[in-house]
C-alpha positions in Angstrom: -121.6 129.4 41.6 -124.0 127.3 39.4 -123.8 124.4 41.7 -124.3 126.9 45.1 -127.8 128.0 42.7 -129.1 125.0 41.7 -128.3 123.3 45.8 -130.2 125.6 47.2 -133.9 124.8 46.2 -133.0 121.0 46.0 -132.2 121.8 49.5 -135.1 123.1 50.4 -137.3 121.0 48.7 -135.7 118.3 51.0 -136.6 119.8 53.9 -140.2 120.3 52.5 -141.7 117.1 54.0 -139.8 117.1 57.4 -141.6 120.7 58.0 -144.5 119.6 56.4 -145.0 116.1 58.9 -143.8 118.6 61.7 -146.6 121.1 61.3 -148.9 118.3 61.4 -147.8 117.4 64.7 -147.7 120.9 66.2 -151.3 120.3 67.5 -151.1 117.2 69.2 -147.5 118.0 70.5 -148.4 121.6 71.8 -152.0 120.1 73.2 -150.1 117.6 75.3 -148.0 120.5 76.6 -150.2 121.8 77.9 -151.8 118.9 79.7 -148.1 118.4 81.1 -148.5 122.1 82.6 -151.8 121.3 83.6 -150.1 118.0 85.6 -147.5 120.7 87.0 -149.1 123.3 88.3 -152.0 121.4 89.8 -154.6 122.7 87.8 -158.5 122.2 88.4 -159.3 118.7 88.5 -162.4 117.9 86.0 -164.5 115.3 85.2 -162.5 115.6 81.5 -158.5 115.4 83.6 -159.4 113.3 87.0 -158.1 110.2 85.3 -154.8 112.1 84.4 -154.1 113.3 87.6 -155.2 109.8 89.5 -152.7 108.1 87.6 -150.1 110.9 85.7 -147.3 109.0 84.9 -148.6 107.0 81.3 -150.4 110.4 80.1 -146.5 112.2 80.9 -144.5 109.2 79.3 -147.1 109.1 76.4 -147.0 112.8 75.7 -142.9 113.1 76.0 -142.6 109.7 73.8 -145.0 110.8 71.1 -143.0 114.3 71.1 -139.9 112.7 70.3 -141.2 110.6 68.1 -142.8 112.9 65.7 -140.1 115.6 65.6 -137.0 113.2 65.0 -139.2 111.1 63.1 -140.0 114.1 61.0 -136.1 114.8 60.1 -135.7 111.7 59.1 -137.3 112.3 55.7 -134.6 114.8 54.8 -132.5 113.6 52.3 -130.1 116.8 52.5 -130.0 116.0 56.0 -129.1 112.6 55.9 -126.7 113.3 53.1 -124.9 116.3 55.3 -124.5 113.7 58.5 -124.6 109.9 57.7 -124.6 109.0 61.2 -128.0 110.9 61.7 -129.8 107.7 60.5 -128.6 105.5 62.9 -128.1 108.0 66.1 -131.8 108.9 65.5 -133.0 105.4 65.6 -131.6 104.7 69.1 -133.8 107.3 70.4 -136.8 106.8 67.4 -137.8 103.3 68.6 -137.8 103.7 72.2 -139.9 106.6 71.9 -142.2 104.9 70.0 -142.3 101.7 71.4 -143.5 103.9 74.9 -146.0 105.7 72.9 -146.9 102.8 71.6 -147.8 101.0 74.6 -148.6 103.7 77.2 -151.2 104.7 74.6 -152.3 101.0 74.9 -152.7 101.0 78.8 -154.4 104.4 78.8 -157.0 102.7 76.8 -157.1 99.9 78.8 -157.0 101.3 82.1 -158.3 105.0 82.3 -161.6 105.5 82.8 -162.5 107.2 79.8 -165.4 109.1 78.6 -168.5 108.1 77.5 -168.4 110.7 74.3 -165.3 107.9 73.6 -167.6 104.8 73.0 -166.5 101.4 72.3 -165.8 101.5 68.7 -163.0 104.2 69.2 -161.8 101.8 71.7 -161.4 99.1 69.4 -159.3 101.7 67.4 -157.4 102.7 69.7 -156.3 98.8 70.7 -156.2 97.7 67.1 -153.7 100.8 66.1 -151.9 100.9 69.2 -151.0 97.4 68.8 -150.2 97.7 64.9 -147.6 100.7 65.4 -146.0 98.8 68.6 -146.0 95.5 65.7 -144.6 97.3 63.5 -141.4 98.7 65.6 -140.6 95.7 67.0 -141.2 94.0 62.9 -138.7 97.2 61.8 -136.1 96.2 64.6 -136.5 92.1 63.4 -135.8 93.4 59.8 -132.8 95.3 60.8 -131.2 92.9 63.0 -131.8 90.6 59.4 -130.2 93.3 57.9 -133.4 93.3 55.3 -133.2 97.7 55.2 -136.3 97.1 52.6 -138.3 95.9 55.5 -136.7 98.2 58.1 -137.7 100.7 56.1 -141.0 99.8 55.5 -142.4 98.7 58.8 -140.8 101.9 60.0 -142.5 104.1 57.6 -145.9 102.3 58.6 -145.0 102.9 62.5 -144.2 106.5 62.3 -147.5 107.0 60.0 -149.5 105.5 62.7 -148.1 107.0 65.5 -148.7 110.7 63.5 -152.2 109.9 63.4 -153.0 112.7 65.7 -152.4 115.4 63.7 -154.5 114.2 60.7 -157.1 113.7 63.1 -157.3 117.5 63.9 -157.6 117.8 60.2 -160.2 115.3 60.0 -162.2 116.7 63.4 -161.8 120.3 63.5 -164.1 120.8 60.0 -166.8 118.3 61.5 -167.2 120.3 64.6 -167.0 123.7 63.1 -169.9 122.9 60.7 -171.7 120.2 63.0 -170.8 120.3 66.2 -169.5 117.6 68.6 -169.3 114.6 66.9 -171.4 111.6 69.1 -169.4 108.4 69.5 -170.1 106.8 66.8 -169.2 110.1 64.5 -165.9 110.3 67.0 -164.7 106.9 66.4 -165.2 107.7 62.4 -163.7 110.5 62.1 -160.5 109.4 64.2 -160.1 106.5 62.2 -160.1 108.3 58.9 -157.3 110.2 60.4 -155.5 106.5 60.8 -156.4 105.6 58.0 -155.1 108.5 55.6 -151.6 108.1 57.0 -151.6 104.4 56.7 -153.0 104.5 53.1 -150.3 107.4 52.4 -147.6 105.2 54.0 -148.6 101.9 52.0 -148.4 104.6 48.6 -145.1 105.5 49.6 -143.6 102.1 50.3 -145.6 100.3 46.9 -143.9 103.3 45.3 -140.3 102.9 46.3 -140.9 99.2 45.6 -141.3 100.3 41.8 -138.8 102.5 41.3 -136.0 100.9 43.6 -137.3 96.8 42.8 -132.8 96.1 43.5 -131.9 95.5 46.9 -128.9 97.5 46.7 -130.9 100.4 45.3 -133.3 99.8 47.8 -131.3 100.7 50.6 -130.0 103.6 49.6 -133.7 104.4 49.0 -135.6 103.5 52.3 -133.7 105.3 54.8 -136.3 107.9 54.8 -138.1 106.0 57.3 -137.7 106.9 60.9 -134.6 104.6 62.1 
């Protein structure tokens, strides 16, 4: 009975950060829902939607990539989880890096391609290339490290992927208080206030790995450690 009492809020404290990283992601996820129903029911096309509905298959393989991503990526960081079904880890992954690698780079040839709005401006664009490219880098670093069998990298350039590729939900958190006290930002507020949200989760992510670093410094403790990083 003691053991059953003393599980249960280890257990739930496990699943504290998964639920946590999934509310994050709630926004962005249930925003590009909606643009998918948008796609297909043929809804009003707009100066803000023409470029989705000239060319609808990136913003679809974006918005079901990125969907994936963050969910499974979110479970990921449950130890219970993990504990409960050891195969979880690697099953996941299969899926994980796909998904993100598509995100990844769909994100990259919206950017490049679409005809985007002028509220955007040049500096977010910049952004948009120099993140996009550092969370498809770091997937394709995290597969490398695997393949080496190096989990302490895996883990690591995993962990700074997934961050990355969340940075849509900080980004509510970071835009939705400007624009309720100040209004639309202009570009050059945009692009700021975007790449603060990038730039939280990667600052949280590098905390994270410089802290397992300390605590885990053996390899064999280290990847036992790690796995909390998406694949």
């Amino acid at each position: 009975m003691t053991n059953k009492r003393t599980a249960t809020p280890l257990a739930r404290r496990g699943w504290l950060v998964p639920a946590s990283l999934m509310a994050l992601s709630a926004v962005p996820v249930a925003a590009g829902a909606y643009r998918l129903i948008q796609l297909g029911a043929g809804a009003e096309v707009t100066q803000d939607n023409a470029r989705f509905f000239a060319a609808p298959l990136p913003v679809v393989l974006h918005i079901l990539s990125v969907s994936v991503y963050a969910v499974l990526g979110a479970l990921q960081f449950s130890s219970g989880f993990r504990r409960r079904r050891p195969r979880w880890h690697r099953t996941a992954g299969w899926a994980l890096v796909p998904a993100g690698i598509v995100a990844a780079a769909s994100g990259l040839w919206m950017q490049a391609f679409y005809e985007l709005p002028e509220s955007d401006g040049g500096a977010l664009a910049v952004l948009r290339l120099l993140f996009g490219s550092a969370m498809l880098t770091s997937l394709l670093l995290g597969v490398v490290a695997l393949w080496r069998r190096d989990f302490v990298r895996h883990g690591a350039w995993m962990l700074r992927a997934y961050a990355i590729g969340l940075g849509a939900g900080t980004q509510v958190l970071t835009t939705v208080p400007w624009v309720l006290l100040a209004g639309q930002p202009d570009a050059g507020e945009k692009a700021l206030l975007m790449g603060a949200g990038w730039a939280i989760n990667v600052a949280v992510a590098e905390w994270i790995i410089h802290r397992r670093s300390t605590i885990a410094p053996a390899p064999e403790r280290a990847i036992v450690q790690l796995p909390h990083a998406p694949l």
